[in-house]
N, C-alpha and C positions, 0 to 999 in steps of 0.2 A: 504494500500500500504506500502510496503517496506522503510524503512528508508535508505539514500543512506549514506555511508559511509562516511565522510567529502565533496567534493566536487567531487568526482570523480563515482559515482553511484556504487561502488561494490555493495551496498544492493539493486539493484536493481535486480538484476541476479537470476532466479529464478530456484532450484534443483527439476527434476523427481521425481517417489516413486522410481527413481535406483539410486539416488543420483547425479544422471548427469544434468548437466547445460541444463535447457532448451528453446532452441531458442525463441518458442510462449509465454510461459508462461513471461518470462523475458520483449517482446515485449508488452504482454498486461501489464506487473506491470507498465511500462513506461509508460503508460497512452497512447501507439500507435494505438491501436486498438478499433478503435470504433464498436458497432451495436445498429442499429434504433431499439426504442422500435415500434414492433407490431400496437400496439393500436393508436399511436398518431407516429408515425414518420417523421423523420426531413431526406428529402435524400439529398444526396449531388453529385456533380459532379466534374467535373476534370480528365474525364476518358472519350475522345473523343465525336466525334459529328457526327451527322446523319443529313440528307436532306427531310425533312416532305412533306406533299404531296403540301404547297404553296412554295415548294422549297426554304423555310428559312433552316438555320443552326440551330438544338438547341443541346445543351449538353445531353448528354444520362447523365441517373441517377443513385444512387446505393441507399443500405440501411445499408453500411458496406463501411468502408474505414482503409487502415493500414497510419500512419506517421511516416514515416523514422524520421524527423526531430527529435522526441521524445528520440528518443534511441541514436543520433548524439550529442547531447548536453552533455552526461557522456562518460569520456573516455575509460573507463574501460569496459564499455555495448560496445561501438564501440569496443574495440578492440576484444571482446567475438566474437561478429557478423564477423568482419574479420577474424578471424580465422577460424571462422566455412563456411565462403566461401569461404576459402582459400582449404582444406580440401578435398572435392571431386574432384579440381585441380590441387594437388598433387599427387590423387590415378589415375588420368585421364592420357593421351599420350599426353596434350596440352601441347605441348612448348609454350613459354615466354619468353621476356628479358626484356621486358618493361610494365606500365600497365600506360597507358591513361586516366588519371579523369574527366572525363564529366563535364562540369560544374554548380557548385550548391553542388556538391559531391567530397570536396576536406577531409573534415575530411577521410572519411569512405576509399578513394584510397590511402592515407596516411597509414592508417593502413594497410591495404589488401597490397601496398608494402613492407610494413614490415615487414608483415607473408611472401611472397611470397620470401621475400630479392633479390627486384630487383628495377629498378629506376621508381621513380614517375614523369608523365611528368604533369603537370598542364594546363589546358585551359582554358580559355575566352568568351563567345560569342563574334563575330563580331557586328559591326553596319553593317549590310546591307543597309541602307541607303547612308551612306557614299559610294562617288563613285570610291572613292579608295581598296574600301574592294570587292572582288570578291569571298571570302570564308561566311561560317557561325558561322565557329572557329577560336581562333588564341590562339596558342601553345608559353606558357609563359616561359617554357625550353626546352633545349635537344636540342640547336642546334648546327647540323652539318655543312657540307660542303653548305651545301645551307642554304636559312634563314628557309626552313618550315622543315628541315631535324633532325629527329631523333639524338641525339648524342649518339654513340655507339662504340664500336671497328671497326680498321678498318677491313674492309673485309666483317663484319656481319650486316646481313639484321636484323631490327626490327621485331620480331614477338611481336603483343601487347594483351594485356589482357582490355579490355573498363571496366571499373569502374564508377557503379553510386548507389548513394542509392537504389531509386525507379524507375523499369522497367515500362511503360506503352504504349509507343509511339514505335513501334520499324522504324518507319518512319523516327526519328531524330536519331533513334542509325543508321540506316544504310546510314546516311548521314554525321555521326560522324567517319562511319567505310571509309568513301570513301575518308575523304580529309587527315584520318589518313593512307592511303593509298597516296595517291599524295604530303603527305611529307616523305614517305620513307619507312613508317612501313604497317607491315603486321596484318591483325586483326585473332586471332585465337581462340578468344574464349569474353565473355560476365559475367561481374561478378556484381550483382547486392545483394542487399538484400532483398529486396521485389520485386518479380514478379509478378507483379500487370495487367498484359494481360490477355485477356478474350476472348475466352476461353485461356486455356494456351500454352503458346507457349514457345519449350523446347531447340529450336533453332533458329538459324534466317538467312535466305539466302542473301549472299550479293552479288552486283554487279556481274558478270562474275566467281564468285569463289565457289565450295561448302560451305554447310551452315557450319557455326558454332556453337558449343556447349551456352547456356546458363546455368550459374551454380548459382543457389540462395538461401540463407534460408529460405526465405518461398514465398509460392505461393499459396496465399489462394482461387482463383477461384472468384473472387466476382461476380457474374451475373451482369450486366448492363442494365438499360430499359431506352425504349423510355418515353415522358413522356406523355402520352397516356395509358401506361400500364396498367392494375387494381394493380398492385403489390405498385405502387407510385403515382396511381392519387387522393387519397383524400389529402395527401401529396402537390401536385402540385394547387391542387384547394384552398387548404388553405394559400400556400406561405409559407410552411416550407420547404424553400430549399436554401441548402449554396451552392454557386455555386462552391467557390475558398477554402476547408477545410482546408489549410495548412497555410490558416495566422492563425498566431498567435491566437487572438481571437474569431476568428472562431471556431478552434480546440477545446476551451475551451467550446464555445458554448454547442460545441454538447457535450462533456465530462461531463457537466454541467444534459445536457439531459436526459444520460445514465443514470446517476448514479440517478436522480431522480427517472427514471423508476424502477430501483433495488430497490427505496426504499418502493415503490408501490408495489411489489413485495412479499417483507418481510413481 
């Protein structure tokens, strides 16, 4: 792996044979991209659930997983990544004036405003618990005339841009798109950098409105299985399985895995 430039990951960035910066490759030197070795594989989940035939919940499975998080920690890799999803948004008809950062995904909407050069509004989850909260977000700027309202010029309606690392769920984006909606802005478009939906999904229809563009640098198709499958059942029989890959440790786990399997390999 690449030696990162003092602390800021330039050397993590990795050039084509055309000399051009390359999104994947760069992603995998970041140690973001895992794949289960064949022979002895570790799957992981974290990528929705299914209803078995004793009508439990279990986690569908994979043998491949990307982390955002990986590439979020160098700033210089982030800013690489927002650019290049800023990029087909620029060549695109989506208007913008604002872009929405999901929460968990404040590095990556930070940058992506600042390719985009427009305001970053930041968000929260709510406690749903609490029985003063009737949302599932709560919008930490940009307000306007009301408390959940956009702040913008006056006269002009919010069109927003939703920002997150990793797409997966589009359930909670279009629940993010609605209450970004019932404080004033208009949702027009979806900027991720991992589109992590299976199969892929290049759009996403919201409430009452045609759908919107999804724009991401990568979208690698990961198949997902039941755990019943043959693709992950001797996997599942032996209890090599991380359910939550994005902690910390976890992540390394399997990194740990990989790189053993490459060395079996050799």
């Amino acid at each position: 792996m690449a030696k990162s430039d003092g602390n800021n990951g330039a050397g993590y960035i990795v050039n084509n044979h055309f000399s051009n910066k390359c999104p994947e490759g760069t992603f995998r030197n970041c140690d973001g991209w895992y794949v289960s070795h064949p022979d002895h594989p570790i799957v992981i989940g974290g990528c929705g659930v299914y209803v078995d035939e004793k009508n439990v919940q279990l986690p569908y499975l994979r043998l491949a997983g990307l982390n955002y998080l990986q590439v979020a920690k160098w700033p210089v890799v982030l800013d690489f990544f927002a650019d290049k999803a800023y990029q087909p948004i620029k060549k695109s008809e989506t208007r913008y004036s604002v872009v929405a950062i999901y929460p968990g995904s404040d590095a990556f909407g930070s940058a992506l405003a600042r390719s985009a050069k427009c305001v970053g509004v930041y968000v929260d989850r709510a406690d749903t618990r609490d029985g003063n909260e009737s949302n599932c977000f709560r919008f930490r700027n940009g307000i306007g005339k009301g408390e959940q309202t956009f702040s913008l010029e006056k006269g002009e309606k919010g069109k927003v841009l939703i920002a997150l690392g990793t797409m997966s769920d589009l359930s909670d984006v279009v629940r993010f798109a609605e209450e970004i909606a019932d404080a004033g802005g208009k949702v027009t478009g979806i900027v991720c950098v991992v589109n992590d939906t299976f199969p892929l999904a290049t759009e996403c229809s919201l409430p009452g409105k045609k759908a919107v563009p999804i724009f991401s640098v990568l979208s690698p198709e990961i198949p997902k299985y039941r755990q019943d499958a043959p693709q992950v059942a001797d996997a599942v029989r032996t209890g090599n399985i991380i359910l939550n890959p994005y902690e910390a440790d976890a992540w390394n786990e399997l990194l740990k895995s990989m790189k053993k399997s490459r060395k079996k390999k050799e």
